[in-house]
C-alpha positions, 0 to 999 in steps of 0.5 A: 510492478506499477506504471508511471502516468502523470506523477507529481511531487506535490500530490506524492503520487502512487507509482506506474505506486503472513500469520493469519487465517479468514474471520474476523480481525485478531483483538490482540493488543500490541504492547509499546517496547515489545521485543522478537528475536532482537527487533523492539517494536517502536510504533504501531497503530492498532485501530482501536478508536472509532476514526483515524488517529490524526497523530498518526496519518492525513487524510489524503484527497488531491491524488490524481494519477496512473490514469485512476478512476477514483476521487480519494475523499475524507468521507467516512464513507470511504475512510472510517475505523471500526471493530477493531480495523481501518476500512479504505471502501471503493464506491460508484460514486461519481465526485470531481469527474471521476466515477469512483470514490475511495480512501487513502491514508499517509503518515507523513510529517507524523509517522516515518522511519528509517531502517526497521520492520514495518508490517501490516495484517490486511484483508483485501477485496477481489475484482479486477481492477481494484487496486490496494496498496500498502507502501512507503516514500521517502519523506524528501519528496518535496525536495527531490521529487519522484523517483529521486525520493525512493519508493517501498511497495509493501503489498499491492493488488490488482484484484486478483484473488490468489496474488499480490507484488511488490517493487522499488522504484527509484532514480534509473528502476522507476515506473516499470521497474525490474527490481519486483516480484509477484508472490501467492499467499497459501490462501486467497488474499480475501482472508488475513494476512501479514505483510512485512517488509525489513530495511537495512543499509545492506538490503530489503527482505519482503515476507507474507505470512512471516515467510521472506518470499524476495530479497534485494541488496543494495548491490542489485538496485546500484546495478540500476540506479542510486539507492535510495532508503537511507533516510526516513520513509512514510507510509502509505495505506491506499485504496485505488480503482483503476489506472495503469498497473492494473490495466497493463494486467487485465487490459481492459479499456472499457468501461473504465480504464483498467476496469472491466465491466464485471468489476464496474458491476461489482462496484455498482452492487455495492462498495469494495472494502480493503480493511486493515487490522494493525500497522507496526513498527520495529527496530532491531536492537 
């Protein structure tokens, strides 16, 4: 659940924004058309190359919001592909004001996709403070603005070893919004996991692992406020430091906010790396 600070449309902010074991990535390959149970997998991202497919995502930089404590950057230090996986690194980095540097990614105007299956298999860092994400927006932000586009978080992070949330947020449940939940993964979220979510016009059902761990109906969010994912959403694949979710967990206001001190030495030992082996679309049929 995140906590809305300073948001604009024109940076489309970050709000306030489970098969696998520990090793190295699984070199599967996904297969275009490939069907399970009745869904086809349209679209996926497999980080095969050596940098970001610029057909698929945009390296995003002018992202200042929550009170984040990073300067996003198209540095290969902070952004690169290799071995198989996308890696987002953290860095105490001071760049624009800031004493963070780290990576994002969004496929937006490239990549969007109403009603399906949208996963990812992501190992995360651990520190409180750190705050990775995988999410969507709706891709009439420009028009509608924030919360009125709709936003879908997938996974996020807050540094915490042994759990991970998810939340929407949209017209009348944004920023600290009730529609959200926090769910442990069997392992630490340092080791591999799968984070799935599926959209339908009736509901969204979040998984980890491949197991449903939270369900919401349409009905639920109209409690609160217009459904808002009945059109094309794009994803989101970010590496934050600091700022106002994790703060409201960890209250730390020094040395950073929303970075205690032993994160900042974890930072200042070395960078911070949220790695991500696949992305994958899929459509029921």
């Amino acid at each position: 659940m995140a906590m809305t600070t300073g948001r604009t449309a024109a940076a489309w902010a970050l709000v306030a924004g489970l098969t696998a074991c520990a090793g190295a990535p699984k070199r599967s390959e996904a297969v275009a058309g490939r069907q399970e149970d009745g869904w086809v997998q349209v679209w996926s991202d497999e980080f095969n190359g050596t940098q970001v497919d610029p057909g698929n995502w945009t390296l995003t930089t002018d992202v200042h919001v929550n009170n984040e404590q990073q300067q996003y950057t198209t540095s290969p230090d902070n952004v690169s592909v290799s071995g198989g996986t996308l890696k987002l690194t953290a860095r105490m980095q001071t760049a624009n004001g800031y004493p963070f540097t780290s990576g994002r990614v969004e496929s937006a105007g490239k990549r969007e996709f109403t009603h399906g299956r949208v996963e990812a298999r992501i190992k995360l860092p651990v520190g409180a403070g750190l705050w990775p994400a995988f999410w969507m927006l709706g891709s009439d932000i420009r028009a509608t603005g924030w919360p009125a586009c709709g936003e879908l978080d997938i996974m996020e992070n807050v540094g915490f070893g042994d759990w991970v949330s998810v939340a929407l947020h949209g017209p009348g449940y944004s920023g600290d919004t009730p529609i959200n939940g926090r769910f442990y993964p069997r392992t630490p979220v340092s080791d591999w996991h799968e984070y799935r979510v599926e959209t339908s016009p009736q509901a969204i059902h979040w998984f980890i692992d491949g197991e449903r761990v939270k369900t919401t109906t349409r009905e639920e969010v109209e409690r609160h406020g217009a459904w808002a994912y009945d059109k094309p959403l794009f994803i989101i694949l970010n590496f934050a430091v600091g700022g106002g979710y994790p703060e409201g967990v960890n209250h730390a206001k020094e040395p950073y906010f929303g970075v205690p001190q032993a994160t900042a030495d974890l930072l200042r030992a070395g960078p911070q790396t949220m790695e991500v082996d696949w992305v994958r679309v899929s459509e029921k049929r």
